[in-house]
N, CA and C of each residue as an Amber inpcrd file, in Angstrom:
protein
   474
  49.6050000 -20.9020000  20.7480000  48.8500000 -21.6160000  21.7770000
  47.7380000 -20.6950000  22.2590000  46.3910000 -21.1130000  21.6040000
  45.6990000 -20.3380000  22.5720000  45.2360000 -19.8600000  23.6830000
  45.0490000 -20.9310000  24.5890000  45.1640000 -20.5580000  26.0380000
  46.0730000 -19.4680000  26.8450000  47.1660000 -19.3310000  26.5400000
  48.7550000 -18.5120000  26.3830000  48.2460000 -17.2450000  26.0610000
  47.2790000 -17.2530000  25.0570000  47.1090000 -15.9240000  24.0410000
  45.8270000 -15.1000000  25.0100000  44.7670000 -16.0910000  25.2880000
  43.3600000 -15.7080000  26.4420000  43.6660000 -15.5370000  27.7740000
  44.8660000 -16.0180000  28.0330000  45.0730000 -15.4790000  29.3810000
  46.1690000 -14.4440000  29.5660000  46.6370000 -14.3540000  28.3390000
  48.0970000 -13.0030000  28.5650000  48.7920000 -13.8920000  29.2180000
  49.5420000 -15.2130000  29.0920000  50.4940000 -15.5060000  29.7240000
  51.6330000 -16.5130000  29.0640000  52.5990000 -17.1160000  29.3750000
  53.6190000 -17.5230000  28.3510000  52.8420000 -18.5600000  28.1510000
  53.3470000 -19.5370000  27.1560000  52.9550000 -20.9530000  26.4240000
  53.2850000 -21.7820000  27.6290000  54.5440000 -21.3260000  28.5100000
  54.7570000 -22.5410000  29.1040000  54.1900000 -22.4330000  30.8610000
  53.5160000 -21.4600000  31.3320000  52.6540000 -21.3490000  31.9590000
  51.0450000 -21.8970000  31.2850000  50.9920000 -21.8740000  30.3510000
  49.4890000 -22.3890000  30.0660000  49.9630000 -23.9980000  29.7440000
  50.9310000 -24.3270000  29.2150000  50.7720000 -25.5760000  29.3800000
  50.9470000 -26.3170000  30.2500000  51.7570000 -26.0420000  31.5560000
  51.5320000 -25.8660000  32.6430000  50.0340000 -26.2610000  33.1060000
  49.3620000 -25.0810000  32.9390000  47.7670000 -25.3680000  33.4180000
  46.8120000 -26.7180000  32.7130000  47.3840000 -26.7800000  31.6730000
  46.7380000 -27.8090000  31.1480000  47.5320000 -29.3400000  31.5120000
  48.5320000 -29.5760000  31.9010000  48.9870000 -30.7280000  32.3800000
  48.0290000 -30.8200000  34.0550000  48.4240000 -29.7530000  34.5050000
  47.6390000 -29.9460000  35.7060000  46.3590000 -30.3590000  35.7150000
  45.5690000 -29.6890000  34.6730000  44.2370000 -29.9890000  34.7480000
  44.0510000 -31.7490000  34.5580000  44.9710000 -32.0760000  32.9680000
  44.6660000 -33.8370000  33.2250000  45.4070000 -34.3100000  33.7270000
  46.0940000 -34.0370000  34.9060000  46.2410000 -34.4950000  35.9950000
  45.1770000 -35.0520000  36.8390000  44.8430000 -33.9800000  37.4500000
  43.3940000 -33.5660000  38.1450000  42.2520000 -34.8140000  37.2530000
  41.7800000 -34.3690000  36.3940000  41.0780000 -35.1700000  35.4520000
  41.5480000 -35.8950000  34.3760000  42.0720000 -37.5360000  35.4060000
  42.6980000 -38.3030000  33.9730000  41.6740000 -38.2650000  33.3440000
  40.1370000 -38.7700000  33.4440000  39.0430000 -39.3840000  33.0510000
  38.8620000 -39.0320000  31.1050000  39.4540000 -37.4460000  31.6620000
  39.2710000 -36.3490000  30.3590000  39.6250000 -36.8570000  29.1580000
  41.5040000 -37.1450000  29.3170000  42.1990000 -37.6170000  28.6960000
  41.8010000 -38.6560000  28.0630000  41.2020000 -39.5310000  28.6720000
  41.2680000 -40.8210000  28.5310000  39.8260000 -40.9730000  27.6370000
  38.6740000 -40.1100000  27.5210000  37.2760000 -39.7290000  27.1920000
  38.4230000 -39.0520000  25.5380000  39.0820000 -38.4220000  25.8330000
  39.6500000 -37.4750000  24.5330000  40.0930000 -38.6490000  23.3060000
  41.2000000 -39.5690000  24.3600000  41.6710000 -40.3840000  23.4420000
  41.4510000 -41.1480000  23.0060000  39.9390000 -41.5730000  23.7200000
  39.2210000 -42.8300000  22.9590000  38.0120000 -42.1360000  22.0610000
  37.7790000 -41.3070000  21.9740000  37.0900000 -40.6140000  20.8640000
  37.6340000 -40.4120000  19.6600000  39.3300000 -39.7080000  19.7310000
  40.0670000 -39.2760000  19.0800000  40.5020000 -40.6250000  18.2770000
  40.6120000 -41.8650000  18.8260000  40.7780000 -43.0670000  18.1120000
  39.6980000 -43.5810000  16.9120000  38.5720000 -43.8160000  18.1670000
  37.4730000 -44.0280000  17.3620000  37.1200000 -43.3130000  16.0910000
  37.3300000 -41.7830000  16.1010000  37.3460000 -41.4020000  14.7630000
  37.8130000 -41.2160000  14.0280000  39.3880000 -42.0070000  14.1470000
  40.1170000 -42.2240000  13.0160000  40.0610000 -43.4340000  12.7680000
  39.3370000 -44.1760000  13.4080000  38.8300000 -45.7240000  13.0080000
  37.5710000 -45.7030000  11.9530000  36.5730000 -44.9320000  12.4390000
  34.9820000 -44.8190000  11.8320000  35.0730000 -43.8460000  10.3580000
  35.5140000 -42.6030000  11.1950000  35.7890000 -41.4880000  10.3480000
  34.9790000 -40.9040000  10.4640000  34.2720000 -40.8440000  11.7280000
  32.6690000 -40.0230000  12.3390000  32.7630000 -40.2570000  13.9260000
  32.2480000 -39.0910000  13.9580000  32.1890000 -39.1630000  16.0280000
  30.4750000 -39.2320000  15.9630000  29.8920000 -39.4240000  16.4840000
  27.7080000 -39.5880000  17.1670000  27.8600000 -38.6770000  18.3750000
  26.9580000 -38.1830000  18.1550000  26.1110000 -37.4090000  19.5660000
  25.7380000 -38.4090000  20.0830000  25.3100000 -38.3830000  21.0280000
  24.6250000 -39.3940000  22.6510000  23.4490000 -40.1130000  21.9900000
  22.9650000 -39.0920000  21.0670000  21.4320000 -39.6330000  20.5240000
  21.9470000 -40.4600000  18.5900000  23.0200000 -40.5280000  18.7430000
  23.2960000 -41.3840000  17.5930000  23.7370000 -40.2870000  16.3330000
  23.2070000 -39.2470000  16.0660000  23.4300000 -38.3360000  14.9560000
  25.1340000 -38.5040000  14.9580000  25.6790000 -38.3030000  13.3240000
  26.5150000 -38.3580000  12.8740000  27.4600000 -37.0590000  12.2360000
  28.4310000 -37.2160000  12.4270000  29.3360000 -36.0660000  12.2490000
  30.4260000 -36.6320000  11.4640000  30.4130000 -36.6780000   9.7300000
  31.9120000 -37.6320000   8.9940000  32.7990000 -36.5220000   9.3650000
  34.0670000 -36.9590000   9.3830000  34.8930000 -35.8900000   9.6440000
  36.1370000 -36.6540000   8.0080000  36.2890000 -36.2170000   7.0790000
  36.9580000 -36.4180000   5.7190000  38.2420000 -36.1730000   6.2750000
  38.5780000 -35.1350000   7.2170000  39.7610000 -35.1070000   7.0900000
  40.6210000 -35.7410000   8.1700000  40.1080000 -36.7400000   8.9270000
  40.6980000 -37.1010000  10.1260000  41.9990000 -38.0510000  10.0360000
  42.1850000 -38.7980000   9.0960000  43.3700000 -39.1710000   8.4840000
  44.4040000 -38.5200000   7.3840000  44.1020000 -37.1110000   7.2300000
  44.8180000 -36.4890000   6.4120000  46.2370000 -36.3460000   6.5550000
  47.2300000 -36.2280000   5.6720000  48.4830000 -36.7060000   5.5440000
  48.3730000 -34.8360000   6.0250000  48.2140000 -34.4910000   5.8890000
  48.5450000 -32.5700000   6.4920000  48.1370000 -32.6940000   7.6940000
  49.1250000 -32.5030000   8.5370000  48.9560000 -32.5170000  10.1210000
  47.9450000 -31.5550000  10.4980000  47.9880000 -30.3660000  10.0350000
  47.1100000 -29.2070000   9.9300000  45.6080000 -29.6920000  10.1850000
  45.7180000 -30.4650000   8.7640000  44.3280000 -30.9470000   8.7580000
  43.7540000 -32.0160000   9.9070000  44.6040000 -32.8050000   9.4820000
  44.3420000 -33.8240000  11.1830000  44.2570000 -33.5150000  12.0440000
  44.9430000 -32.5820000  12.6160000  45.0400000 -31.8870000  14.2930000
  43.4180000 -31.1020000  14.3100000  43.1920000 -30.2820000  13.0380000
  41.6580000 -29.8420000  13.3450000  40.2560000 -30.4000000  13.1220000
  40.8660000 -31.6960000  12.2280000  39.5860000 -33.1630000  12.3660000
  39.5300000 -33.7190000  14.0270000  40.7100000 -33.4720000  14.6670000
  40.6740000 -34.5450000  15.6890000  40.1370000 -33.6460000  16.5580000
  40.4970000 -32.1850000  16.3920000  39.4740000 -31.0810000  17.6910000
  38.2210000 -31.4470000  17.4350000  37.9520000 -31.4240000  16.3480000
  36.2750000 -31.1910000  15.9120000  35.5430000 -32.7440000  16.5110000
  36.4040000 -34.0910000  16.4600000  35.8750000 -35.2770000  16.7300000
  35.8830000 -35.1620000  17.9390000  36.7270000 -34.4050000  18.8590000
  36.9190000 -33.8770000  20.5300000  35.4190000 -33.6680000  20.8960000
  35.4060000 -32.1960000  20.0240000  34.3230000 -31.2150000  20.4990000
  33.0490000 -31.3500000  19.6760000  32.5730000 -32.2290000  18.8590000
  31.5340000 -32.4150000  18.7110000  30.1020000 -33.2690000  19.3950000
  30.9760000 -34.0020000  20.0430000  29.7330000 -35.2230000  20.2380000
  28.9430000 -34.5630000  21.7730000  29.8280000 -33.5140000  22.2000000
  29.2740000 -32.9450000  23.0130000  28.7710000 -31.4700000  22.7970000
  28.8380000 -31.0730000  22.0870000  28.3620000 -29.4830000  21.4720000
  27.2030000 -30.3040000  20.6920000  27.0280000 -31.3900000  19.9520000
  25.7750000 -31.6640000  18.6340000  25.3170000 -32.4380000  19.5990000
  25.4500000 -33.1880000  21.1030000  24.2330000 -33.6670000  21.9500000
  23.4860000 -32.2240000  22.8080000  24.4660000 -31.2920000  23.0510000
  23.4100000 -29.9350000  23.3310000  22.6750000 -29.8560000  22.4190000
  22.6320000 -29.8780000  21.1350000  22.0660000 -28.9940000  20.1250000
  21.1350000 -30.1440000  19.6600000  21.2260000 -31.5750000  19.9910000
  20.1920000 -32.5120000  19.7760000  19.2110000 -32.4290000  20.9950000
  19.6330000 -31.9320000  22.1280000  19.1320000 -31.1940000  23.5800000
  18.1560000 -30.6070000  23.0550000  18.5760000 -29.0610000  22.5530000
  17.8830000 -28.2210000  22.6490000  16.8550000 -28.3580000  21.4320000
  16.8380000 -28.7400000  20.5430000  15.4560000 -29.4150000  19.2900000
  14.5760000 -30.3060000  19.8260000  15.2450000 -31.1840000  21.0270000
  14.2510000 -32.3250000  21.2650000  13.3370000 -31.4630000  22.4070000
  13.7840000 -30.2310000  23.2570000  13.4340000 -29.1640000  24.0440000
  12.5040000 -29.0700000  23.7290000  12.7410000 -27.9040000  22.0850000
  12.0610000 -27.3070000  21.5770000  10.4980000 -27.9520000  21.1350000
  10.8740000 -29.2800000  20.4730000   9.5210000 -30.1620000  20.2720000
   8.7390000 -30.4310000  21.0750000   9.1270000 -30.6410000  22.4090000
   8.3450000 -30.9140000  23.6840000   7.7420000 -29.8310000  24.1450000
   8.1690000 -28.7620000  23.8630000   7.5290000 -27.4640000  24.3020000
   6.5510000 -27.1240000  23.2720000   7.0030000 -26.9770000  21.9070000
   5.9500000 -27.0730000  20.6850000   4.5170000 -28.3680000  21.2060000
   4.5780000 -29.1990000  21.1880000   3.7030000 -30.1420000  21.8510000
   3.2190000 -29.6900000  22.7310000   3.7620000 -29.2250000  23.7830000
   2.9940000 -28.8080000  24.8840000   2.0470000 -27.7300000  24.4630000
   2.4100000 -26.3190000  23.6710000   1.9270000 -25.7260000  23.1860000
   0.8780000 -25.5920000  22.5890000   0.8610000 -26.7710000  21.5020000
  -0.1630000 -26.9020000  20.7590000  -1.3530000 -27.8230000  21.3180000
  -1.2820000 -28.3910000  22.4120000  -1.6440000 -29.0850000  23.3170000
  -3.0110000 -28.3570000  24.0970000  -1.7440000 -27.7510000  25.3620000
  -2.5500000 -27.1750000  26.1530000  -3.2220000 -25.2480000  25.9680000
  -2.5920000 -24.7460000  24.6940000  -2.5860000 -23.2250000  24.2760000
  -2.7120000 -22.7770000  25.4480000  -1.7090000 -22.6500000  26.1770000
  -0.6430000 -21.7250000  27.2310000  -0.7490000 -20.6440000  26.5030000
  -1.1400000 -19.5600000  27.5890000  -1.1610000 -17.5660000  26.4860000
   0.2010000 -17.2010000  26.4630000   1.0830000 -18.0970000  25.6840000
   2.8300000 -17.9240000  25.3390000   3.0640000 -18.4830000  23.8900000
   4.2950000 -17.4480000  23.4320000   4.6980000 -18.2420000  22.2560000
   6.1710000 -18.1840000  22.3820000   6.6550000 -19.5330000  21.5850000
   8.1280000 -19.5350000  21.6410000   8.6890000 -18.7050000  20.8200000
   9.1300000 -17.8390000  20.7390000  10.3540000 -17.1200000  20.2410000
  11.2020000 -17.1410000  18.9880000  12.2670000 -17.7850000  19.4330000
  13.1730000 -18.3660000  19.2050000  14.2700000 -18.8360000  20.1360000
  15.2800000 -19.4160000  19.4750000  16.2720000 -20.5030000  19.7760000
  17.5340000 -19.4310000  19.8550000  18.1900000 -19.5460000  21.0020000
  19.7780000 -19.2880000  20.8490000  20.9900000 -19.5640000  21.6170000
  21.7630000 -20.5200000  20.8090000  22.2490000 -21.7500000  21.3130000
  21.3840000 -22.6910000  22.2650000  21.6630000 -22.3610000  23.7380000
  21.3320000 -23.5530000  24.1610000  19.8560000 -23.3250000  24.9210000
  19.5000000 -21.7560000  24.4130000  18.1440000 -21.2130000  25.1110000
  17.0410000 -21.1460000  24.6170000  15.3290000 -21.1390000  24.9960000
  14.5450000 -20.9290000  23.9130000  14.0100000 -19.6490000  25.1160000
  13.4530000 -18.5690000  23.9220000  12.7490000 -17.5110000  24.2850000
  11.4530000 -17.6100000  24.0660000  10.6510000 -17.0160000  25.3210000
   9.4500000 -17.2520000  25.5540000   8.9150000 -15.5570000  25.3120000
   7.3430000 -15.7260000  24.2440000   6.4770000 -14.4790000  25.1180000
   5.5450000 -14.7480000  25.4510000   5.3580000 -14.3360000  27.2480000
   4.5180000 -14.8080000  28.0660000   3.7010000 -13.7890000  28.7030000
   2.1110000 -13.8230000  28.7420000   1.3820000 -13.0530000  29.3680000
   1.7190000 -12.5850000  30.6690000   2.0520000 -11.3690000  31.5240000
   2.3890000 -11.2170000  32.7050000   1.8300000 -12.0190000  33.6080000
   0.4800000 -12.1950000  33.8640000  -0.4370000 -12.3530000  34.3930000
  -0.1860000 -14.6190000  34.3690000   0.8070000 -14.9580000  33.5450000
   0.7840000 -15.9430000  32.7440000   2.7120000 -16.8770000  33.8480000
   3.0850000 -15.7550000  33.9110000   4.4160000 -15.9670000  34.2780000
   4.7310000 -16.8790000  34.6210000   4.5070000 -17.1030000  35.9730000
   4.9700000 -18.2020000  37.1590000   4.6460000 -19.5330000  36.7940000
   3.4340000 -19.7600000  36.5460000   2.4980000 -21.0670000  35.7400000
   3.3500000 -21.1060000  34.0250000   3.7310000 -20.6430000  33.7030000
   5.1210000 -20.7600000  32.0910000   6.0540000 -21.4510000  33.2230000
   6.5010000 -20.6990000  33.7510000   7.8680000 -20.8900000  34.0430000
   8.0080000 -22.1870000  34.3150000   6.5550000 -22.5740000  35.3440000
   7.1820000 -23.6490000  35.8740000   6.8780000 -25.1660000  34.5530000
   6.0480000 -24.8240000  34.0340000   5.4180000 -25.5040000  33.2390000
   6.8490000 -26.0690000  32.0670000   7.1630000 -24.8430000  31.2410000
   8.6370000 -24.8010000  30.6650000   9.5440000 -25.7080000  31.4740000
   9.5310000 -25.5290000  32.6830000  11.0760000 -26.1350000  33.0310000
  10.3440000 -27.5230000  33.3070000   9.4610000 -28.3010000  33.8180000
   8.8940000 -29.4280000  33.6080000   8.9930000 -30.1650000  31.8520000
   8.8660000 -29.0000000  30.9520000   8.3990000 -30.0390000  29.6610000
  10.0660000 -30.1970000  29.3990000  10.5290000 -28.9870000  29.4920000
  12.4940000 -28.8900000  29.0220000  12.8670000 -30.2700000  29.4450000
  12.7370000 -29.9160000  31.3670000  13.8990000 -31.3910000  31.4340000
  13.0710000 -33.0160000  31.3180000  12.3240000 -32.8240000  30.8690000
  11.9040000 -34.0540000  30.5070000  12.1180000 -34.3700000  29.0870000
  12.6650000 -33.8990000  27.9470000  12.8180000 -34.1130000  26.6710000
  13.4340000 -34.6700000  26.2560000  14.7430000 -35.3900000  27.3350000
  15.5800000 -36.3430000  27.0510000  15.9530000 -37.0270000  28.1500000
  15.9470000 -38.2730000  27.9710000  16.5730000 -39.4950000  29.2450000
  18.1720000 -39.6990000  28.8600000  18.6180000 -39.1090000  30.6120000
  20.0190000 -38.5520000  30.3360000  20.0270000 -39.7320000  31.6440000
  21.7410000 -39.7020000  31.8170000  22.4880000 -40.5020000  32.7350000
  22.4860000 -39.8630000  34.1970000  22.5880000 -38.0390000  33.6860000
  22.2280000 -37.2400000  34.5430000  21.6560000 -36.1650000  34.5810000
  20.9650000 -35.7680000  35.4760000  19.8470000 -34.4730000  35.3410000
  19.9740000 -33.4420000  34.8070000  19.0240000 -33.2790000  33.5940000
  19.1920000 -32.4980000  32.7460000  18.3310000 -30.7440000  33.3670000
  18.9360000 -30.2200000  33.7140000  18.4880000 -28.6380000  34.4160000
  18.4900000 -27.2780000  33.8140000  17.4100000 -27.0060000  33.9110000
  16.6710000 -25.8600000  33.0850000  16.8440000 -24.3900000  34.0410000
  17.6280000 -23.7700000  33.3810000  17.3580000 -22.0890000  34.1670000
  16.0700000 -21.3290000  33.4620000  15.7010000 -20.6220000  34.7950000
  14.5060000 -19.5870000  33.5090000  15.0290000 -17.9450000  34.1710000
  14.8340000 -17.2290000  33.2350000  15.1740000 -16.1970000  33.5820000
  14.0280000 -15.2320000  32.8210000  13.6100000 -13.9250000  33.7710000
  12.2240000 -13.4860000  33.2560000  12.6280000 -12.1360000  33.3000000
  11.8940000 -11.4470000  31.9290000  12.2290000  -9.7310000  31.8580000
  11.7160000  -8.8790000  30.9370000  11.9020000  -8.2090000  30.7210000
  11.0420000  -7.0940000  29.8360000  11.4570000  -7.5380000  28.6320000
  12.5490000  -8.0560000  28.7150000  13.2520000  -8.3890000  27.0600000
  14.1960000  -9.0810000  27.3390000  15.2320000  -9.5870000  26.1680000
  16.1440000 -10.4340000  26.1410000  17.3860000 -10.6520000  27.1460000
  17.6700000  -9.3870000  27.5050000  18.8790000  -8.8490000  27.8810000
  18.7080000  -8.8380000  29.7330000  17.2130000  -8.3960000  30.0130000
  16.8690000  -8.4780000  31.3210000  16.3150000  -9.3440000  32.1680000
  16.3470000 -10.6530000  30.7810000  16.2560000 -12.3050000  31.0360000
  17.2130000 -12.8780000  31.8910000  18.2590000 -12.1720000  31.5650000
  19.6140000 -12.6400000  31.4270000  20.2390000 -12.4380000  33.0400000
């Protein structure tokens, strides 16, 4: 049990924590198990924006296999709508870019961040500019919110 294993504590203290939690949050459960259905109905879970994820092994006669089709149908549709997030980000900022030639260039991508290099003199007017084009790149249910973090380098972004 991993949880058991990340927290240094018995199996039956972490499962423990996890009854409590969908307790707390039937909603979860209930979001888990109708996903977890659906993709042993389809045999694919969608991101928010429709992209597709087959999962081959979600009816597999090896429990093994099933139990880690049905995580992946769990944890995808919300890990591949970040990552449909952060491309549709990225394009809107590319656009903007090529647009208005802001004295910045994008970077790169990691996970759910894009790195900027921005003229000092350039800063404040990026920043705010960035977090305007970011959360506008997708029409969400709810507000989609942009951190910026500014520094000599990657690490002092942070």
């Amino acid at each position: 049990f991993g949880l058991a294993r990340q927290l240094g504590i018995a199996r039956a203290a972490a499962q423990e924590y996890v009854d409590l939690y969908f307790q707390r949050y039937p909603g979860v459960r209930e979001f888990m198990d109708r996903i977890r259905a659906d993709a042993h109905e389809k045999g694919y879970v969608e991101t928010v924006f429709g992209r597709r994820l087959y999962l081959p092994e979600i009816n597999a006669r090896n429990g093994q296999r099933r139990a880690a089709a049905e995580r992946t149908a769990i944890n995808a549709p919300m890990q591949g709508t970040a990552a449909d997030i952060i491309k549709l980000a990225m394009l809107a900022v590319d656009s903007w870019i090529q647009a208005d030639k802001p004295p910045l260039r994008m970077i790169m991508q990691v996970h759910d961040e894009l790195v900027f290099e921005v003229e000092e003199r350039s800063v404040d007017q990026a920043r705010e500019r960035i977090v305007q084009v970011m959360q506008s790149a997708a029409v969400l249910q709810v507000p989609l919110l942009v951190d910026v973090g500014v520094g000599d380098n990657w690490d002092e972004a942070h």
